[in-house]
Biopython code that builds the backbone (N, CA, C, O; Angstrom):
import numpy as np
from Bio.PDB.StructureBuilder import StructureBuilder

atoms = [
    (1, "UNK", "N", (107.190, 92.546, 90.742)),
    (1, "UNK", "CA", (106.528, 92.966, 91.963)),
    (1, "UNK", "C", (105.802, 91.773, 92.592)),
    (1, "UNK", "O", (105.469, 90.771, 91.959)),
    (2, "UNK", "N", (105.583, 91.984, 93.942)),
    (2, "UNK", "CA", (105.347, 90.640, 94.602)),
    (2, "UNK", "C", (103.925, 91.815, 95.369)),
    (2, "UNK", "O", (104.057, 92.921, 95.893)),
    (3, "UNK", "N", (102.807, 91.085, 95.161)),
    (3, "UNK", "CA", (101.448, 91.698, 95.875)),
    (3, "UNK", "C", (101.485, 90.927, 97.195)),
    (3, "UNK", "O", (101.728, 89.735, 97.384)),
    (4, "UNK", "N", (101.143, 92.033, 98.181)),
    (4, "UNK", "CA", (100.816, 90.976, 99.703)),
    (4, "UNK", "C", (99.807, 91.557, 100.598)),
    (4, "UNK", "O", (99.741, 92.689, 101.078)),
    (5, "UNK", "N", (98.826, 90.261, 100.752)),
    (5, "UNK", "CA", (97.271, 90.932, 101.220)),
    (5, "UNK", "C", (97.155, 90.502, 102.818)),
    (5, "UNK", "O", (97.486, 89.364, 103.150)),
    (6, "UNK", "N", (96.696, 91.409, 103.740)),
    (6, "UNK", "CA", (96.800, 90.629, 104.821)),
    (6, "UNK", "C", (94.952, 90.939, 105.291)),
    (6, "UNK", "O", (94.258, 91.915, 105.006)),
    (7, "UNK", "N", (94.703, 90.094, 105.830)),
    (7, "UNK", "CA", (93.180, 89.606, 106.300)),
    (7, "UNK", "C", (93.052, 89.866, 107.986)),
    (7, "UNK", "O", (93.811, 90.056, 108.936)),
    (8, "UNK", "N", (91.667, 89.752, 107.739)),
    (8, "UNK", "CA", (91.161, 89.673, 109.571)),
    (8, "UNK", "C", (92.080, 90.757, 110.464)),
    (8, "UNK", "O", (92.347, 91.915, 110.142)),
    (9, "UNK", "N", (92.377, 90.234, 111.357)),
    (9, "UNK", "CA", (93.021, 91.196, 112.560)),
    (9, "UNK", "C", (93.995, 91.840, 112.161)),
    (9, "UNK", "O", (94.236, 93.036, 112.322)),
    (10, "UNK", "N", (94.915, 90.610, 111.322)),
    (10, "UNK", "CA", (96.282, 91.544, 111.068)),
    (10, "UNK", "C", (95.826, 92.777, 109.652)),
    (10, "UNK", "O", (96.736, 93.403, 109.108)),
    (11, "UNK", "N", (94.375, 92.970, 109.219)),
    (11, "UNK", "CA", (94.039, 93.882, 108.387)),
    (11, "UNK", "C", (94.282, 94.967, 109.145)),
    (11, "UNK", "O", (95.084, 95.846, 108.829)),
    (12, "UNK", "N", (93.392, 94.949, 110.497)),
    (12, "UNK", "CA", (93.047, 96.274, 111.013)),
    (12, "UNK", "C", (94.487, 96.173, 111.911)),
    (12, "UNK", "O", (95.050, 97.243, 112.143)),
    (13, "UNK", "N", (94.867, 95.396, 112.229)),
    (13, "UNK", "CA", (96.429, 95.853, 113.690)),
    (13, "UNK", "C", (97.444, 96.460, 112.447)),
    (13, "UNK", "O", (97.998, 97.540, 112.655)),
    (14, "UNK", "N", (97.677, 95.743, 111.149)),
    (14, "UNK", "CA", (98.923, 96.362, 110.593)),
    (14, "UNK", "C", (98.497, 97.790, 109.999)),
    (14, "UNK", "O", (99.369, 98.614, 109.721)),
    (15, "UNK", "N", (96.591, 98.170, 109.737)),
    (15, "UNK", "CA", (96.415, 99.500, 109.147)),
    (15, "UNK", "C", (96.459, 99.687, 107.701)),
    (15, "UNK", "O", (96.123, 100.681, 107.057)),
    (16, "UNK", "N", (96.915, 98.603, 107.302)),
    (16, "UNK", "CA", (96.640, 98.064, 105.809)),
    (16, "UNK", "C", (96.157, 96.931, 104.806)),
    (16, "UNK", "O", (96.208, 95.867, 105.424)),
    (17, "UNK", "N", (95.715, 96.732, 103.525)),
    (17, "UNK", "CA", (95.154, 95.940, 103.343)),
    (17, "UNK", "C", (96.431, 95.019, 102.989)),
    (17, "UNK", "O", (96.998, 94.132, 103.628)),
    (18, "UNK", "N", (96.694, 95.671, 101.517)),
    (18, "UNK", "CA", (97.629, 95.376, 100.658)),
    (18, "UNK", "C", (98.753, 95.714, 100.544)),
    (18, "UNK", "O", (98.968, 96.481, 101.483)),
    (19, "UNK", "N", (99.581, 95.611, 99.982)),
    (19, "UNK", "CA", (100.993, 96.551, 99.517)),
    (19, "UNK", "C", (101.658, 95.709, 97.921)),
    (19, "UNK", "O", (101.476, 94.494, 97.843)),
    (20, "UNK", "N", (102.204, 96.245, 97.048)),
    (20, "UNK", "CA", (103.244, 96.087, 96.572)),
    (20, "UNK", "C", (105.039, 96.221, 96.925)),
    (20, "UNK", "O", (105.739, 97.149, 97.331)),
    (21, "UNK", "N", (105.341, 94.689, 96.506)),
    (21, "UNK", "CA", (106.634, 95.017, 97.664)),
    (21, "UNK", "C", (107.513, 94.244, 95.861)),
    (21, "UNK", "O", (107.115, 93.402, 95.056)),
    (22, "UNK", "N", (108.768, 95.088, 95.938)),
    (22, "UNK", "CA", (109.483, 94.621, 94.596)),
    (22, "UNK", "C", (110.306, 93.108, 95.092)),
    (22, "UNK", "O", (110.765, 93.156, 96.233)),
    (23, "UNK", "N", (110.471, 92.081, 94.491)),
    (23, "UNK", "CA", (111.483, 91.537, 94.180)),
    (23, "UNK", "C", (112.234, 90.590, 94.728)),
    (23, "UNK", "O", (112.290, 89.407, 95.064)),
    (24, "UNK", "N", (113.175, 92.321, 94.641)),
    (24, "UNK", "CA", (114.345, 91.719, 95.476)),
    (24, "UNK", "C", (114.799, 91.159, 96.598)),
    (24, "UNK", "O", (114.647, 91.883, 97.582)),
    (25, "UNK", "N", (115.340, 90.050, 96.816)),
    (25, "UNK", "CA", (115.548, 89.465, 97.880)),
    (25, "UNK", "C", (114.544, 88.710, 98.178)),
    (25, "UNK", "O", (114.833, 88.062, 99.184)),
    (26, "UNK", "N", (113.446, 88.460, 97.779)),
    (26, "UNK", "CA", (112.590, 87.485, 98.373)),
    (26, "UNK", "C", (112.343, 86.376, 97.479)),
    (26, "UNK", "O", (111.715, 86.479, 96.425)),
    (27, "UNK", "N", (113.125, 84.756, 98.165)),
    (27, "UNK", "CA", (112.993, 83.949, 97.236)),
    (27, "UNK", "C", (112.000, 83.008, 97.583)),
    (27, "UNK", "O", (111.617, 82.133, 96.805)),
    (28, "UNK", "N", (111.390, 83.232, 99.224)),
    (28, "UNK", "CA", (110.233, 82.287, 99.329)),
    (28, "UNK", "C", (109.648, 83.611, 100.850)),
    (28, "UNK", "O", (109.867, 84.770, 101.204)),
    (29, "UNK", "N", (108.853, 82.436, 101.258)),
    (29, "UNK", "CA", (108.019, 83.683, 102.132)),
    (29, "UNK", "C", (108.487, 83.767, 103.308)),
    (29, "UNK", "O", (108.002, 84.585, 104.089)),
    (30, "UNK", "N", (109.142, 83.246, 103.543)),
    (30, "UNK", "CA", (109.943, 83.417, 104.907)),
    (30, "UNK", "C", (110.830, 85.088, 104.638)),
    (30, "UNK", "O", (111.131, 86.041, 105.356)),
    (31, "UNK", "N", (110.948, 84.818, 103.569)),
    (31, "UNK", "CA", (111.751, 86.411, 103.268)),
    (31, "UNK", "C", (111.061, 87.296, 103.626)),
    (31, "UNK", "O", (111.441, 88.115, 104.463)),
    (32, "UNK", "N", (109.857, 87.326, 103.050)),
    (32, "UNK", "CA", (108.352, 88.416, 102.983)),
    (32, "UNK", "C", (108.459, 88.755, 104.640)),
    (32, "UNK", "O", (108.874, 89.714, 105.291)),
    (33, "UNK", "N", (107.937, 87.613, 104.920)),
    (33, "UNK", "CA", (108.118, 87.742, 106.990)),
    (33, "UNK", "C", (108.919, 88.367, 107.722)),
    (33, "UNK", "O", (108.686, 89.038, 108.727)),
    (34, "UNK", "N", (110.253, 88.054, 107.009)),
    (34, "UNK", "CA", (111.674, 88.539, 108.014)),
    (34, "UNK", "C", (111.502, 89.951, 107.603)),
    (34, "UNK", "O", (111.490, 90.677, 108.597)),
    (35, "UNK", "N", (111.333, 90.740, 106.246)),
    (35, "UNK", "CA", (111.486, 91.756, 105.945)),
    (35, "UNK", "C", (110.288, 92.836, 106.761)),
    (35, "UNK", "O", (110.439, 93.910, 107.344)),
    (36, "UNK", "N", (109.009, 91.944, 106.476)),
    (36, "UNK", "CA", (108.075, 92.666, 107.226)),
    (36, "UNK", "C", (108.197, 93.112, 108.596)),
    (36, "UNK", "O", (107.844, 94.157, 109.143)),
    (37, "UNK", "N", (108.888, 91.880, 109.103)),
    (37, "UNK", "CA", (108.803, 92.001, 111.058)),
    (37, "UNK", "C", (109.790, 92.804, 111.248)),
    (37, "UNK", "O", (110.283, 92.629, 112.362)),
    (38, "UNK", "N", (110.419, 93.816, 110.489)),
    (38, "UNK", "CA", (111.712, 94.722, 110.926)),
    (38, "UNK", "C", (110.794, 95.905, 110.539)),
    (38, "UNK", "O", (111.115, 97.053, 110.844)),
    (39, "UNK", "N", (110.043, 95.725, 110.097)),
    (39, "UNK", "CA", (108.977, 97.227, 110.039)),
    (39, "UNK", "C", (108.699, 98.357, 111.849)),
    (39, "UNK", "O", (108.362, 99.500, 112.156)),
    (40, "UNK", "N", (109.052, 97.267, 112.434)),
    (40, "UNK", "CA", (108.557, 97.710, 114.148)),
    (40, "UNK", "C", (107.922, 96.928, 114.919)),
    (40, "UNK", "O", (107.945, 95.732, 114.627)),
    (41, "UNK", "N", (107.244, 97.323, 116.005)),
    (41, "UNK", "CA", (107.439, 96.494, 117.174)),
    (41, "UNK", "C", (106.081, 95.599, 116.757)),
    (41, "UNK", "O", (106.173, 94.372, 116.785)),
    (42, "UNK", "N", (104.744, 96.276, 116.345)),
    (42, "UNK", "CA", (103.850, 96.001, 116.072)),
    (42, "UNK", "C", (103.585, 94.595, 115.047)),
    (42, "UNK", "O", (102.848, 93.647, 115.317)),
    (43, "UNK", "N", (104.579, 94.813, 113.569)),
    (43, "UNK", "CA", (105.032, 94.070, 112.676)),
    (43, "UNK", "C", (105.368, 92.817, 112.850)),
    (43, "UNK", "O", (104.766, 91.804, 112.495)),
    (44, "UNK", "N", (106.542, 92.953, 113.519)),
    (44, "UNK", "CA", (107.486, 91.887, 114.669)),
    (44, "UNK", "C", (106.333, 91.133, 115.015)),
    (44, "UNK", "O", (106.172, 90.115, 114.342)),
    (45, "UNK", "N", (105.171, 91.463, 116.227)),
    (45, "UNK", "CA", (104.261, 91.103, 116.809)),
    (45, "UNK", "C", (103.258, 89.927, 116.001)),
    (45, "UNK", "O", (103.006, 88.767, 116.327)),
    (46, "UNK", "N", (102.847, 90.663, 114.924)),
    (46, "UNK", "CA", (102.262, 89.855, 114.097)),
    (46, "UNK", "C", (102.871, 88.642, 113.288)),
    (46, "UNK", "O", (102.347, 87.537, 113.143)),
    (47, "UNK", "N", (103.716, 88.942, 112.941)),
    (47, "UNK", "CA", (104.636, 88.434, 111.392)),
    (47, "UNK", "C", (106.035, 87.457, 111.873)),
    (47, "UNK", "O", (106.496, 86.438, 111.358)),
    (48, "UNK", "N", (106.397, 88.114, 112.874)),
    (48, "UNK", "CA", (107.948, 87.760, 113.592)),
    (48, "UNK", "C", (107.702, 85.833, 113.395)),
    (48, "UNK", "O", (106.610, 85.381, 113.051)),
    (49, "UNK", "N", (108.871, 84.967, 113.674)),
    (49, "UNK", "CA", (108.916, 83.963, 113.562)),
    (49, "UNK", "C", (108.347, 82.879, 114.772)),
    (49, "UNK", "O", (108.205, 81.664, 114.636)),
    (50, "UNK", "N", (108.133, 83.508, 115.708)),
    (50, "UNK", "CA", (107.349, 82.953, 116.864)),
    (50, "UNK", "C", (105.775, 82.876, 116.564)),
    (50, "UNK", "O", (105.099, 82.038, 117.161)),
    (51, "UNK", "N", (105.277, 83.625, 115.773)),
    (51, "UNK", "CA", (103.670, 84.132, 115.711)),
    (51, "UNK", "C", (103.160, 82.987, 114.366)),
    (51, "UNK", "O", (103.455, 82.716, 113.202)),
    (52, "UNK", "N", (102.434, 82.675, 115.193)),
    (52, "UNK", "CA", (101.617, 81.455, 114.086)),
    (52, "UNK", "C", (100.543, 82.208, 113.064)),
    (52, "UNK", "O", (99.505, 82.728, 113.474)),
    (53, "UNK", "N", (101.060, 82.179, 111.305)),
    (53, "UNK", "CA", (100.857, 82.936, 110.951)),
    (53, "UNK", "C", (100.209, 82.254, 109.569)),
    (53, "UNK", "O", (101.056, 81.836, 108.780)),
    (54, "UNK", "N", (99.196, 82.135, 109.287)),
    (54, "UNK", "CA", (98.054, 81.546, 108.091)),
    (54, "UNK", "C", (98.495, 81.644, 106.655)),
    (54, "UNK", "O", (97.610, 82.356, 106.180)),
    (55, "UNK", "N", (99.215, 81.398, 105.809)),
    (55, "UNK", "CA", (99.808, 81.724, 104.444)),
    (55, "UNK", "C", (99.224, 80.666, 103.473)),
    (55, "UNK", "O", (99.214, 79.436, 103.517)),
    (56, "UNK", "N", (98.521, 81.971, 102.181)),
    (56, "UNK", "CA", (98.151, 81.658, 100.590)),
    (56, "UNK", "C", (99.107, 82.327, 99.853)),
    (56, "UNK", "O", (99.429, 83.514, 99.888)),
    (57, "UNK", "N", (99.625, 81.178, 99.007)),
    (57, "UNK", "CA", (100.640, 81.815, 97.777)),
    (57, "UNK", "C", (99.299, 81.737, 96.641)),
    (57, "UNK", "O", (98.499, 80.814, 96.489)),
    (58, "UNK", "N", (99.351, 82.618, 96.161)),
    (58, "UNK", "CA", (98.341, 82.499, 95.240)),
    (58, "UNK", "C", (96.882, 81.627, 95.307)),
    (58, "UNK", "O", (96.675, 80.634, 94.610)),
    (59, "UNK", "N", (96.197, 82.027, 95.994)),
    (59, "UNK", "CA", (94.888, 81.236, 96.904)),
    (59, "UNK", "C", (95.210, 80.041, 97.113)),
    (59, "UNK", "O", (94.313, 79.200, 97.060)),
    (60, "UNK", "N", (96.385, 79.687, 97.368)),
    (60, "UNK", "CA", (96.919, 78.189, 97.795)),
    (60, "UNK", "C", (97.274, 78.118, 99.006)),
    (60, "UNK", "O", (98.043, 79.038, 99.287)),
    (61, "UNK", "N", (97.074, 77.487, 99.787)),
    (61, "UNK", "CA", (97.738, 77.465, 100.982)),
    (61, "UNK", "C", (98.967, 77.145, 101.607)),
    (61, "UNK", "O", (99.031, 76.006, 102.069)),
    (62, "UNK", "N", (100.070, 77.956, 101.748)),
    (62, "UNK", "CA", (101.028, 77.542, 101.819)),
    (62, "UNK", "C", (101.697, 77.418, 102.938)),
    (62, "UNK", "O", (100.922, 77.328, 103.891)),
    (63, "UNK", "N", (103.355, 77.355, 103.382)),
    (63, "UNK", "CA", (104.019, 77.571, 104.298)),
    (63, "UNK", "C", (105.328, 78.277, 104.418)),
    (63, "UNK", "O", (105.785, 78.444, 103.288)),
    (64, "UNK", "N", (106.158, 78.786, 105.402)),
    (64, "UNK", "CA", (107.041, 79.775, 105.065)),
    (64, "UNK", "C", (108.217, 79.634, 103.948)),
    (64, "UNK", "O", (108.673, 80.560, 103.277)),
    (65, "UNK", "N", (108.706, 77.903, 103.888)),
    (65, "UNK", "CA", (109.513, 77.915, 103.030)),
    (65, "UNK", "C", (109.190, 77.967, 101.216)),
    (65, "UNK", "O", (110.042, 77.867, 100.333)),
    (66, "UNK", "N", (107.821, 78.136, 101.055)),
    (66, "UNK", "CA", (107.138, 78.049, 99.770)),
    (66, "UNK", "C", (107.871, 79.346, 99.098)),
    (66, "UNK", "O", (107.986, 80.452, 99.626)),
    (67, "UNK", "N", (108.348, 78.942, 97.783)),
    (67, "UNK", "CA", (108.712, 79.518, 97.048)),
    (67, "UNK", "C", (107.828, 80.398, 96.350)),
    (67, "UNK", "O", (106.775, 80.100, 95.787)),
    (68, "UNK", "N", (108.325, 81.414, 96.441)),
    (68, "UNK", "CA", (107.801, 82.803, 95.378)),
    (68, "UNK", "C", (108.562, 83.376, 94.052)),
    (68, "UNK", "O", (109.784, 83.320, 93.916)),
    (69, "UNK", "N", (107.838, 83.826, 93.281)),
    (69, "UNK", "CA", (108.091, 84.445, 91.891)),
    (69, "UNK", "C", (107.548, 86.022, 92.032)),
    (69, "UNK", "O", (106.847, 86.459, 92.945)),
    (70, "UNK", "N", (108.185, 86.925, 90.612)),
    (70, "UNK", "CA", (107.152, 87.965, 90.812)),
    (70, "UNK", "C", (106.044, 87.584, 90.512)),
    (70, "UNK", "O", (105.880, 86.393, 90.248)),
    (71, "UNK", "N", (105.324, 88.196, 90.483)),
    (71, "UNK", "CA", (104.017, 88.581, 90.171)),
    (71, "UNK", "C", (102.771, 87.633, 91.018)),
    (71, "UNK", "O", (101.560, 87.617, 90.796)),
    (72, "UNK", "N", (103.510, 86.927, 91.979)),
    (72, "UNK", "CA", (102.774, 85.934, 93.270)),
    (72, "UNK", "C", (101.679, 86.826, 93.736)),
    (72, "UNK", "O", (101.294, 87.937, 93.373)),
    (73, "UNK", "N", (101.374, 86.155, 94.475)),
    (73, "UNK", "CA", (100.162, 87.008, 95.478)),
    (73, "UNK", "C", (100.062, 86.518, 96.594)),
    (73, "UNK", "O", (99.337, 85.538, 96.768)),
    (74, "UNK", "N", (100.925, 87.215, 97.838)),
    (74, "UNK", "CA", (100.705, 86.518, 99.238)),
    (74, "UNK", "C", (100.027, 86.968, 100.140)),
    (74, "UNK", "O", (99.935, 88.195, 100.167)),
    (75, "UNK", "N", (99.424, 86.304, 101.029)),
    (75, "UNK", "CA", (98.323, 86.923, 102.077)),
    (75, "UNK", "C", (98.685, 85.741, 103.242)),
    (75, "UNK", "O", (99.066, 84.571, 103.210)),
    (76, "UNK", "N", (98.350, 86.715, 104.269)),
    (76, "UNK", "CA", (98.444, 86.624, 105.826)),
    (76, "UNK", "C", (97.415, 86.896, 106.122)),
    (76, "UNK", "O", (96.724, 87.754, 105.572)),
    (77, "UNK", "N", (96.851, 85.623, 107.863)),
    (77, "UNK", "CA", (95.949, 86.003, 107.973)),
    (77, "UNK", "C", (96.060, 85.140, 109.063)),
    (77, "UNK", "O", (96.704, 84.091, 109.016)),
    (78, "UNK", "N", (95.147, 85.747, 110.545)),
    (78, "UNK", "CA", (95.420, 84.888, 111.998)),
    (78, "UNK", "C", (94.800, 83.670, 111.198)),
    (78, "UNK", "O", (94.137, 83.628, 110.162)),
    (79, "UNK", "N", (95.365, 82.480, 112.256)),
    (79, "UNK", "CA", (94.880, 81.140, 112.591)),
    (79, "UNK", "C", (93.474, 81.195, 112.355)),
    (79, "UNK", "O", (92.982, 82.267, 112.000)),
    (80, "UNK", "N", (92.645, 80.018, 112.530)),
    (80, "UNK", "CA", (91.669, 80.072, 112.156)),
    (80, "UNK", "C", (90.990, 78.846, 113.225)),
    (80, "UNK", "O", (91.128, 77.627, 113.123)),
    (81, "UNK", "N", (90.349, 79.491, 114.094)),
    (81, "UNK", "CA", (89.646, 78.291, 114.691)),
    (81, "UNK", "C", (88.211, 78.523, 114.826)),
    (81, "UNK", "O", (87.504, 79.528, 114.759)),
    (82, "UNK", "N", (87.924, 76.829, 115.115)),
    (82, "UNK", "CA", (86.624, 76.289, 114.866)),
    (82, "UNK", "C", (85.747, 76.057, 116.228)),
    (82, "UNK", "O", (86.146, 76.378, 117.347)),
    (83, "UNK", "N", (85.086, 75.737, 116.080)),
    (83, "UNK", "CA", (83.911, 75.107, 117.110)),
    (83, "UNK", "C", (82.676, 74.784, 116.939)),
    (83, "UNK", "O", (82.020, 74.333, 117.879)),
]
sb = StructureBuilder()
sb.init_structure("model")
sb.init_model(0)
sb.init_chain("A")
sb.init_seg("    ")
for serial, (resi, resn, name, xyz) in enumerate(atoms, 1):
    if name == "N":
        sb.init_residue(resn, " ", resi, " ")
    sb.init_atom(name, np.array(xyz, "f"), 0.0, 1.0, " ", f" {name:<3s}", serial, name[0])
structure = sb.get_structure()
């Protein structure tokens, strides 16, 4: 099983925190993404490959082609700006 936490805005726009998602088919996080953004229009919105999108593989900071295992832990979360 692959855990996936999403933060900030995309907490409250997707309506969830967390999920357990199995496995299969996901060999890095670009998978996680593509699979998510076919959820609907909303999904797409957030997650889709145009949307600049904040990724920790395991409190690490990663990027879409970062490889995943089970038992990973991925989280999404908007950009992050400063001032």
């Amino acid at each position: 099983m692959l855990t996936v936490q999403y933060f900030a805005r995309f907490r409250e726009e997707l309506g969830t925190s967390q999920e357990q998602l199995p496995m299969e088919g996901f060999e890095r996080v670009e998978c996680v993404l593509k699979h998510l953004s076919q959820r609907g229009e909303n999904w797409e919105k957030i997650l889709g490959d145009r949307n600049q999108v904040q990724i920790a593989v395991n409190q690490d900071m990663a990027r879409r082609h970062t490889p995943i295992k089970a038992g990973d832990e991925v989280a999404f979360f908007p950009p992050v700006t400063g001032g």
